[in-house]
C-alpha positions as CSV (number, residue, x, y, z in Angstrom):
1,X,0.0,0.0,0.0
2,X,0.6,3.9,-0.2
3,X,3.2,5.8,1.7
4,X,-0.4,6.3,4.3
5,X,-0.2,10.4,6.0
6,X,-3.4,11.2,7.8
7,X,-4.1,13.9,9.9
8,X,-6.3,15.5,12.4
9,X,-6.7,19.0,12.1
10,X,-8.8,20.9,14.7
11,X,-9.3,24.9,15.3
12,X,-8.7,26.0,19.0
13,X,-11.6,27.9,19.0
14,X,-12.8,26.5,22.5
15,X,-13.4,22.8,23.8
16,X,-12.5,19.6,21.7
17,X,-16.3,18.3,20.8
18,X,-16.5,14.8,21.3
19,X,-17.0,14.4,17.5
20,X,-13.5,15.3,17.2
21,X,-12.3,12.8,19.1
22,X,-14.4,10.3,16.8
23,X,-12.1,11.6,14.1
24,X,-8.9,11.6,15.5
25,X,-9.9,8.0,16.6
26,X,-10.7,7.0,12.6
27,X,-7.8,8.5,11.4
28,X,-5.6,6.7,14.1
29,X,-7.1,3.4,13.5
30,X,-6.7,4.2,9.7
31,X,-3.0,4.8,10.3
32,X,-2.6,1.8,12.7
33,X,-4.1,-0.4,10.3
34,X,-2.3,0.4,7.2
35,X,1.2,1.0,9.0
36,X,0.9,5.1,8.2
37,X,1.5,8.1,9.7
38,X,-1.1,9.7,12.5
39,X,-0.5,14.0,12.3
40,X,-1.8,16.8,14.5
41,X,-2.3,20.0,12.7
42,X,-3.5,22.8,14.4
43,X,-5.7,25.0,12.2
44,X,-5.7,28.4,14.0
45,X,-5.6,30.8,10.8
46,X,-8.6,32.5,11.6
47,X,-7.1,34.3,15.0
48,X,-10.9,36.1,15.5
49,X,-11.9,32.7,16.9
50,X,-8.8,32.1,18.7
51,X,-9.2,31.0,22.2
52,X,-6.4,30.7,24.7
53,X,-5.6,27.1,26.4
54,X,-7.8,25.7,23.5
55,X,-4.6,24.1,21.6
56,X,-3.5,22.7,25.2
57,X,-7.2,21.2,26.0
58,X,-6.5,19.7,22.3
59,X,-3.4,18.0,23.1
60,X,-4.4,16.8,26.4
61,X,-7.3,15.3,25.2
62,X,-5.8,13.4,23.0
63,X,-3.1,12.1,25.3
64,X,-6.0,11.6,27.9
65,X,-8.0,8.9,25.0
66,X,-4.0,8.1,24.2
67,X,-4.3,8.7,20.5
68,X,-1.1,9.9,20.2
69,X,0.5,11.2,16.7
70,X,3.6,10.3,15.9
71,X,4.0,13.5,14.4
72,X,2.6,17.2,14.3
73,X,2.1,20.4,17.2
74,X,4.2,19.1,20.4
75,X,4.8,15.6,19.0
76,X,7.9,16.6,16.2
77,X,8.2,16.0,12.8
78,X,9.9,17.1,9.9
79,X,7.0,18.5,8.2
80,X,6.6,21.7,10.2
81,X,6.0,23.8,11.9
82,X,2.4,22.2,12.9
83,X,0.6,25.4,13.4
84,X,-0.9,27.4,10.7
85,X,-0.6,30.6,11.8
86,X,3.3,29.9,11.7
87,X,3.3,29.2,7.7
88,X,2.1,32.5,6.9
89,X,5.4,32.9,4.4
90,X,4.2,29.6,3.1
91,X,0.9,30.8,2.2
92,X,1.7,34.3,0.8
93,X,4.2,32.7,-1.9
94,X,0.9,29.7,-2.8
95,X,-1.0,32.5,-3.0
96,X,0.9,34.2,-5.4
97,X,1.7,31.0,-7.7
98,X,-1.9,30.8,-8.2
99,X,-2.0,34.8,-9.5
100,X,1.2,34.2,-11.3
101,X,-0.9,31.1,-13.1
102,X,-3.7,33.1,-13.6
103,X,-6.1,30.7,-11.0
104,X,-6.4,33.5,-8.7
105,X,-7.0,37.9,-8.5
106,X,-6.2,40.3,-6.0
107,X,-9.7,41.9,-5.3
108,X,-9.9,45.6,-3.4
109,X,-13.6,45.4,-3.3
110,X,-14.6,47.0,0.2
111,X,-16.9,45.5,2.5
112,X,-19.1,48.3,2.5
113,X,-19.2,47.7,-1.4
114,X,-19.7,44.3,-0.8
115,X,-22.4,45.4,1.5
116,X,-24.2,47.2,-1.0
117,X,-24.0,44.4,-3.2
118,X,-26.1,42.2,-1.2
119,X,-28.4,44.8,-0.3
120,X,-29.1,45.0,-4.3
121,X,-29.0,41.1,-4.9
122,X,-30.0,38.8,-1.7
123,X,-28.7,35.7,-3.9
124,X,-25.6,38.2,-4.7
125,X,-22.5,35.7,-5.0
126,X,-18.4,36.5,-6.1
127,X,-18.8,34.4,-9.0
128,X,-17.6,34.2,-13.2
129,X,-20.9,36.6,-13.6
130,X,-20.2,39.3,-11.0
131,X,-16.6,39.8,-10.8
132,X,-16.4,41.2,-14.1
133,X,-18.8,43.9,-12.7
134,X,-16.7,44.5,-9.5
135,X,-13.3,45.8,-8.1
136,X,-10.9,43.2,-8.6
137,X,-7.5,42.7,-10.8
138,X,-10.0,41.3,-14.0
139,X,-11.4,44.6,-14.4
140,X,-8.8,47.0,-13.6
141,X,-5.7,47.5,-15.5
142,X,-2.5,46.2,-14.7
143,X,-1.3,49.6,-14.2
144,X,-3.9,50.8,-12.1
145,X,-3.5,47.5,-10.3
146,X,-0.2,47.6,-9.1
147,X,-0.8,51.2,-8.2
148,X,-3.0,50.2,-5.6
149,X,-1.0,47.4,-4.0
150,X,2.4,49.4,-4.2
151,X,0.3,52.1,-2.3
152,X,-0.9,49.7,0.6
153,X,-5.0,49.8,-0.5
154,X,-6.4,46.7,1.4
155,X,-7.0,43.5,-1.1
156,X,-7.7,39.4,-0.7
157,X,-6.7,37.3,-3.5
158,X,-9.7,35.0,-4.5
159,X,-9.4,31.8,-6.4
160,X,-10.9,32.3,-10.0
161,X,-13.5,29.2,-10.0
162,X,-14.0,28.1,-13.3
163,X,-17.5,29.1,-14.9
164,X,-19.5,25.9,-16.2
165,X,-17.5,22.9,-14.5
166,X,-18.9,19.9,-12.9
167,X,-16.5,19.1,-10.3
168,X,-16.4,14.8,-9.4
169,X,-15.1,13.7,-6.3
170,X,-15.0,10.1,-4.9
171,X,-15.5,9.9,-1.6
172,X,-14.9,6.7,0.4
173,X,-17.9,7.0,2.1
174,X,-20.4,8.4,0.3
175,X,-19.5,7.6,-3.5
176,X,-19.4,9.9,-6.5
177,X,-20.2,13.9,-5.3
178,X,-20.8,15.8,-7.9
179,X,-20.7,19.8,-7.6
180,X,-21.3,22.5,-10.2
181,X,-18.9,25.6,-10.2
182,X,-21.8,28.0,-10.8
183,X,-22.8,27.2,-7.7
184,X,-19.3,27.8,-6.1
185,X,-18.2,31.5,-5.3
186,X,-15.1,32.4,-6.0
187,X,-13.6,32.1,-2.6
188,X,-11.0,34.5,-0.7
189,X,-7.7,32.6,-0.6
190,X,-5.5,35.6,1.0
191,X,-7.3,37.4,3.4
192,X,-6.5,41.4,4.0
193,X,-4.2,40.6,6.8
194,X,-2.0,38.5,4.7
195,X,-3.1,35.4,6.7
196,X,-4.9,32.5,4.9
197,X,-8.4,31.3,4.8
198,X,-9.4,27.2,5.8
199,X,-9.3,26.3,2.0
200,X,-6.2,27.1,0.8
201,X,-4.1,26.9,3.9
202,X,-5.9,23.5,4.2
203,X,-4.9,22.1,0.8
204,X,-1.3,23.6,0.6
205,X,-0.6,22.1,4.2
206,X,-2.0,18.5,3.5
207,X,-0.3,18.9,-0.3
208,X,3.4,19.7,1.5
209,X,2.4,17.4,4.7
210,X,1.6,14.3,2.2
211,X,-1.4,13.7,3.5
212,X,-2.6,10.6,1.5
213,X,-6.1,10.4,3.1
214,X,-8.4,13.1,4.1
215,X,-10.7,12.1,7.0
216,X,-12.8,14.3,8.4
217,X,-16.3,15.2,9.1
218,X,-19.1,15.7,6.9
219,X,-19.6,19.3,7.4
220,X,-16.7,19.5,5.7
221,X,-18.1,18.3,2.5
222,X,-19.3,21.1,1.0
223,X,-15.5,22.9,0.9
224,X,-13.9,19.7,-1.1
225,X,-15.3,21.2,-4.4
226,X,-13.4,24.4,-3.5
227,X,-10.3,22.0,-2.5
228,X,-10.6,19.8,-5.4
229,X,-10.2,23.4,-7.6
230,X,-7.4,24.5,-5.6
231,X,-5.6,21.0,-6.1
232,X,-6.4,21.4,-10.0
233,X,-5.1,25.2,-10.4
234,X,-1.8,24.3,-8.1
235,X,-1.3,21.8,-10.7
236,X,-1.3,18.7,-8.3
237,X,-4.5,17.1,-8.7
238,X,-2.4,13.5,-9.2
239,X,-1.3,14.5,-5.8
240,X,-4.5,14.9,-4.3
241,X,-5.3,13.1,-1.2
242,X,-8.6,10.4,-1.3
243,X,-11.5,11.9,0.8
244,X,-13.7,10.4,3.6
245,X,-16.4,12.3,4.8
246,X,-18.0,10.9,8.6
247,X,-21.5,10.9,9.4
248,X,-22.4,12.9,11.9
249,X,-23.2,12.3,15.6
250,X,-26.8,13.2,16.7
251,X,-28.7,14.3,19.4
252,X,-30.0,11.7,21.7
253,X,-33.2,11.9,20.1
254,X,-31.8,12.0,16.6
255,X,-33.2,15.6,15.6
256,X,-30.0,17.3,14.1
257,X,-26.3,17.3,15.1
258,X,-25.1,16.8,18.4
259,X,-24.0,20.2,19.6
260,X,-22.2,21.4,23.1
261,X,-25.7,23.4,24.3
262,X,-27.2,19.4,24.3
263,X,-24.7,18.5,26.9
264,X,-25.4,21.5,29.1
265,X,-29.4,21.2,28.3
266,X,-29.3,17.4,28.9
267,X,-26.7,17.1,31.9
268,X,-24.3,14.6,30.1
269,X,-20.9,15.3,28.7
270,X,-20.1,16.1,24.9
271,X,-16.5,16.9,25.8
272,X,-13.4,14.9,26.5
273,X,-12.2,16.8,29.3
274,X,-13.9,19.5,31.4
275,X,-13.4,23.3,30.1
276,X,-13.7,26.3,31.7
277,X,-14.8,29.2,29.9
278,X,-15.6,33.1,30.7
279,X,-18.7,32.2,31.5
280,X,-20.8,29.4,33.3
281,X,-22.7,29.3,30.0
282,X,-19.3,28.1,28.0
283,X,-18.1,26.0,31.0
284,X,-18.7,22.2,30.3
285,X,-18.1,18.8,32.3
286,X,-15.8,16.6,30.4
287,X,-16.3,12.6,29.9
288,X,-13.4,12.1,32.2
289,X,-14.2,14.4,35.2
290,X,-17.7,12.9,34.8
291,X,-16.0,9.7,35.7
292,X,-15.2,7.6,32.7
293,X,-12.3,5.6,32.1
294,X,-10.5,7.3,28.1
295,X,-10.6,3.1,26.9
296,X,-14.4,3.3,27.4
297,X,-14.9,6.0,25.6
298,X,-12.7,5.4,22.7
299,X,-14.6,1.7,22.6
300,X,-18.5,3.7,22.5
301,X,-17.4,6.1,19.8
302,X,-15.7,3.8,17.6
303,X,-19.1,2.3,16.9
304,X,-20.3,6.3,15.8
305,X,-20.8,5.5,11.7
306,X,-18.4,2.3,12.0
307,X,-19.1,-1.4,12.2
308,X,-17.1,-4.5,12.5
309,X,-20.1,-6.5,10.7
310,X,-19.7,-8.9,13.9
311,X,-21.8,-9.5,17.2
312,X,-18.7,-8.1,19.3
313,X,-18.7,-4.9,21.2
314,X,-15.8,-4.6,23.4
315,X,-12.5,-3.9,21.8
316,X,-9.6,-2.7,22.6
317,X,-7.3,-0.4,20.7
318,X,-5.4,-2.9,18.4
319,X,-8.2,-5.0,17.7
320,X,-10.2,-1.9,16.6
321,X,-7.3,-1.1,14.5
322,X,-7.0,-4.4,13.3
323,X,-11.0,-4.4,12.3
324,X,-11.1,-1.1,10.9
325,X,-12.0,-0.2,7.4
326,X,-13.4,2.7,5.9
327,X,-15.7,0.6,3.7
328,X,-17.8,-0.1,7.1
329,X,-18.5,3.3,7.8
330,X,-22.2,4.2,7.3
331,X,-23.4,7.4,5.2
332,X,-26.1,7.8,8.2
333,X,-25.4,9.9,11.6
334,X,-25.6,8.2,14.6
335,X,-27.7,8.6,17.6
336,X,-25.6,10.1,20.7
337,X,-26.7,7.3,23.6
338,X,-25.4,8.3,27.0
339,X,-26.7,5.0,28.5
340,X,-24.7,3.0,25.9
341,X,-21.5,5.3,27.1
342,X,-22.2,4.4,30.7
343,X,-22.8,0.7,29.8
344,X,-19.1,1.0,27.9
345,X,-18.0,2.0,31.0
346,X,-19.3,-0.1,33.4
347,X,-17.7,-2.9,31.3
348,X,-14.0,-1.6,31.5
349,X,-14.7,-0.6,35.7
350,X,-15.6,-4.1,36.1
351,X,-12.2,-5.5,34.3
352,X,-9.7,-2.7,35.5
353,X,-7.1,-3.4,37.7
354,X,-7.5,-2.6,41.3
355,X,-4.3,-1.0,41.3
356,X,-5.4,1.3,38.7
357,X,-9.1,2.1,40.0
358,X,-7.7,2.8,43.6
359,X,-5.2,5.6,41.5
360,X,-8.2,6.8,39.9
361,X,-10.3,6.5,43.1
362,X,-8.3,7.9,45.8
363,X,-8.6,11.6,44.9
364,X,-12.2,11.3,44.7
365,X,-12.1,10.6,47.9
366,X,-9.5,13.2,49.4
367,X,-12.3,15.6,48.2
368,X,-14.8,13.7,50.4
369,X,-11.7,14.4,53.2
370,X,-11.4,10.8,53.4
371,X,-8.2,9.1,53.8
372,X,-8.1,5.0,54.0
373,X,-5.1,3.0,53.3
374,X,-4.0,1.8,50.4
375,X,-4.0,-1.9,50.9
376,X,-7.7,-0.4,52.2
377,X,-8.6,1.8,48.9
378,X,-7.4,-1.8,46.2
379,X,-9.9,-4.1,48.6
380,X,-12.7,-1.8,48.6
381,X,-12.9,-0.8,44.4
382,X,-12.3,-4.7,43.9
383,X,-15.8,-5.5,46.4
384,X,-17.2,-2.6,44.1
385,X,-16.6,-2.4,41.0
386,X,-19.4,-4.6,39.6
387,X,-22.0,-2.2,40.7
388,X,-20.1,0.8,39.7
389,X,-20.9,2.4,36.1
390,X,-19.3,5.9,36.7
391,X,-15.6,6.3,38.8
392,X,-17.9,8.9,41.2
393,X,-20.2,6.2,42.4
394,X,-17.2,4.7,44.5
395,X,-18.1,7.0,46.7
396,X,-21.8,7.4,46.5
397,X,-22.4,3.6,46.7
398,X,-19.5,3.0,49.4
399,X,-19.4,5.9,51.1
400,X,-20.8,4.0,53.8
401,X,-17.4,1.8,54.2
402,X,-15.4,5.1,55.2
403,X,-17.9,6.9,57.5
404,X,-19.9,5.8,60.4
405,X,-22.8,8.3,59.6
406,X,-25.2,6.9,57.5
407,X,-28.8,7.0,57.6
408,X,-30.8,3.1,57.9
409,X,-33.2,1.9,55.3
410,X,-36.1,2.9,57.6
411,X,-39.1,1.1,55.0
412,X,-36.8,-2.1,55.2
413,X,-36.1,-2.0,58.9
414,X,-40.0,-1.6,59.4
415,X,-40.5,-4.6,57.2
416,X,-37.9,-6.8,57.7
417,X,-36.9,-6.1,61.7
418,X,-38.8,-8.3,64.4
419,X,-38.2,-7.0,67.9
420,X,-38.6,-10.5,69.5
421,X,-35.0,-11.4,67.3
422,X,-33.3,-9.0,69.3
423,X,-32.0,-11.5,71.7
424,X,-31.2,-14.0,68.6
425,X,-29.4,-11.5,67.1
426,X,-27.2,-10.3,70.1
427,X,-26.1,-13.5,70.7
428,X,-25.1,-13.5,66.9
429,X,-23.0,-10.6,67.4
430,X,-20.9,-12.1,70.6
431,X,-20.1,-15.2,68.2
432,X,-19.0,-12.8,65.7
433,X,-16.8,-11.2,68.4
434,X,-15.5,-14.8,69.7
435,X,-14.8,-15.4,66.1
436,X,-10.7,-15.9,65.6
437,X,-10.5,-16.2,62.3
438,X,-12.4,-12.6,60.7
439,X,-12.6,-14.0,57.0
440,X,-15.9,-14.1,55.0
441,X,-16.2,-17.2,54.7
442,X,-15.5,-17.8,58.4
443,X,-18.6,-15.7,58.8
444,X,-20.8,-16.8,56.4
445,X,-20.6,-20.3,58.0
446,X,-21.2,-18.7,61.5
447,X,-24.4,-17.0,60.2
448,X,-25.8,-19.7,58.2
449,X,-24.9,-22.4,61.3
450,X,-26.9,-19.6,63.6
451,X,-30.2,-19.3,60.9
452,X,-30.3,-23.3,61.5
453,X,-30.2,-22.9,65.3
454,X,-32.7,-20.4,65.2
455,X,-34.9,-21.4,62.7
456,X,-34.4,-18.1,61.3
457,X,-34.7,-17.7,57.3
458,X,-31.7,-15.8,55.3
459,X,-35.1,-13.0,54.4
460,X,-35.1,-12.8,57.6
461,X,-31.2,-12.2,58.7
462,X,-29.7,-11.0,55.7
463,X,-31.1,-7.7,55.0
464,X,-30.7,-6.5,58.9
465,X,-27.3,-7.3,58.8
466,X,-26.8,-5.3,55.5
467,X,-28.9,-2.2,56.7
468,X,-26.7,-2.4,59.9
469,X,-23.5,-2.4,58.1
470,X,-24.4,0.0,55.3
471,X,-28.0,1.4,55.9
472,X,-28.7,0.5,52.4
473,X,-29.9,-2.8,50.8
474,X,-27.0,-2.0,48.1
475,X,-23.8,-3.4,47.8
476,X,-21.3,-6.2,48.0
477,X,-21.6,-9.6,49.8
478,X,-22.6,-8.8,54.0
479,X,-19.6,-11.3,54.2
480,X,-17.1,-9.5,52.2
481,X,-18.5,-6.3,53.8
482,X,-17.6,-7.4,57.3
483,X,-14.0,-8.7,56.6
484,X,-13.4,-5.7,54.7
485,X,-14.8,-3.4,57.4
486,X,-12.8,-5.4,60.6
487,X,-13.9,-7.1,63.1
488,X,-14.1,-3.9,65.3
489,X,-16.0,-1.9,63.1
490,X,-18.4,-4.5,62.4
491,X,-19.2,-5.1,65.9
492,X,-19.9,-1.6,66.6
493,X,-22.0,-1.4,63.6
494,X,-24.0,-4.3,64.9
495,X,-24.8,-2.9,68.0
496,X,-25.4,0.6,67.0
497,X,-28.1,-0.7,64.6
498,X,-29.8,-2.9,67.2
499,X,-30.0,-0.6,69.9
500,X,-31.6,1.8,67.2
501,X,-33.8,-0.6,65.4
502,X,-35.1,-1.4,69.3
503,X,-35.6,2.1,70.1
């Protein structure tokens, strides 16, 4: 196969949308797959939008999914630099080869003329039928032309789209696309400030990267006829990468694209990571503050627009490389469904090291102010981690195994607690005292021996034990519970619970 070269190129204009993610995760599989090259670009030509931290949230992100490039903005390479607005040189002399070719104009058309002009026309477009009528290097003479650029008079330099063109592109996903130039503008290349717009900063970057694939999302579609017409006028369309345009991600309930408002309106995360913003408005909980573990969530958006074709779900990185083609990638957007994420996640909890959950655990609970030991911390996520779906739940479904103040079950005290078993169980609690060796399965043959003595039913044994341990019918085996908990502690639970239950 081809020398592969994808890339990922985001704007920092703000926080990395999950969809982003989704396609640095297609064009990393793509890469793994075919032995290529994975790139990070960082599009930030349009400094209006710029926003401070947002190139760092970009990088972290990926690092925190571990979808690392092997090249591009803080990874190396000898392609750079990585960052747009450092090409600017780059740019200016592309710009000009397209004059010098005769594919381009300097226009010095004004916006306020270009104002007027829409205010006359609503449909008004910079096309092959109005530029002839406007300001622009076509019109005026040479002479007059150079008069105004040698005297500093603001200009862009458009690309000069052909008039009557049908413009074919094959797209990996979605077949032939077929444009018409007459519908196309003639699009600003150079802007006024010398620095570049998307299109042709995009395509002379990917043309001098040697990018092979182009993978990005469908949005995008619309600006490949513009790309496909810079390729041509450059001269390179031989050299021009193969495109793949992704479905989109959708709203829950399937009405449009999934934005960042949903997340916020909806109380789920849209983001990698948790950003900050000036406002509380454009400040947004992240998928890993909001407790998921990166493999999880690189496993739940694989399966936006791709499909193995098979009855498995769970895969890690390398097998989803190995499994990935762009052939299985639907033409349809997918539905975004938070209780498939949390399902992901519940799946890669459940099969995480202990070691690694108590890492991920244990400053959880510092900000709860608790602090347990770590031989402690790796028992406790081990007993738990079966009912946990989101990291945060350690604590709100075993909060009770660090504090002594908890509230009982009072509906399941009132219908499971007999006052005329307090004796019974009192006696339990000496033998649990008297027992030497605290294990759980010590205990759970000095319970079950005392039901038989009794002629007491687990219904009617087993939940007060667990209310008196926890106050809650939730949780891990009353067994494990106890040996976790100590002797000690379990004692004092015991008799805490009766006296109240009694009272």
């Amino acid at each position: 196969m081809e020398n592969i070269r994808v890339r990922f190129a985001p704007s920092p204009t703000g926080a990395l949308h999950i969809g982003g993610i989704r396609t640095a995760l297609y064009n990393y599989l793509f890469a793994k797959k075919t032995g290529g090259t994975f790139i990070l670009r960082i599009e930030d030509t349009d400094q209006t939008r710029y926003v401070p931290g947002a190139e760092e949230y970009i990088i972290e992100s990926l690092k925190w999914v571990n979808l690392l490039p092997a090249e591009g903005q803080g990874f190396g390479g000898n392609f750079g630099p990585y960052r747009q607005s450092e090409r600017k040189d780059i740019y200016e002399r592309h710009a000009q080869i397209l004059i010098e070719k005769g594919q381009a104009y300097y226009a010095f058309d004004t916006p306020e003329e270009l104002e007027a002009a829409r205010a006359a026309n609503p449909n008004f477009k910079y096309d092959a039928v109005t530029r002839l009528t406007l300001k622009n290097s076509l019109t005026l003479s040479e002479t007059e032309v150079r008069q105004r650029i040698d005297s500093g008079a603001p200009y862009v330099i458009r690309l000069k789209v052909p008039e009557n063109e049908a413009i074919v592109i094959q797209d990996l996903i979605r077949g032939e696309v077929v444009f018409q130039s007459r519908e196309l503008d003639d699009k600003v290349m150079l802007k006024s400030d010398g620095l570049p717009t998307y299109h042709l900063a995009n395509v002379v970057d990917d043309r001098l990267m040697r990018i092979s694939h182009v993978i990005r999302g469908e949005e995008w579609l619309p600006s490949t006829a513009h790309h496909v017409l810079l390729y041509r006028a450059f001269g390179w369309e031989a050299q021009m990468p193969q495109f793949a345009h992704l479905p989109l991600i959708l709203k829950p309930d399937g009405n449009g694209k999934l934005s960042k408002r949903d997340g916020t309106r909806l109380g789920i995360p849209v983001f990698p990571l948790s950003w900050k913003g000036a406002t509380p408005e454009d400040s947004f909980t992240g998928f890993r503050e909001a407790g998921f573990l990166p493999e999880a969530v690189v496993n739940f958006l694989a399966f936006f627009g791709w499909n193995p074709g098979t009855e498995q779900e769970i895969f890690s990185v390398k097998e989803l490389a190995e499994a990935f083609t762009i052939e299985k990638i639907g033409r349809s957007g997918s539905r975004f469904d938070f209780e498939k994420a949390k399902w992901y996640n519940h799946q890669y909890i459940m099969n995480a090291e202990n070691e690694r959950l108590t890492d991920l655990v244990a400053p959880i609970l510092t900000e709860k102010g608790v602090q347990a030991e770590r031989q402690f911390l790796e028992k406790f996520v081990g007993l738990m981690k079966d009912r946990v779906t989101l990291l945060p739940e350690f604590w709100g479904k075993g909060s009770y195994f660090f504090t002594e103040d908890f509230e009982y079950d009072a509906g399941m005290i009132t219908k499971k607690w007999k006052p005329e078993n307090a004796p019974k169980f009192e006696k339990l609690i000496e033998g649990i005292q008297d027992l030497e060796r605290f294990a759980a399965v010590s205990l759970d043959a000095l319970v079950h021996h005392f039901m038989e003595a009794n002629e007491l039913k687990p219904g009617e044994v087993m939940p007060i034990l667990r209310i008196a341990l926890s106050g809650t019918m939730q949780g891990p085996s009353v067994f494990d519970m106890m040996e976790l908990l100590g002797k000690e502690r379990t004692v004092a639970r015991l008799k805490k619970a009766m006296q109240s239950f009694s009272n």
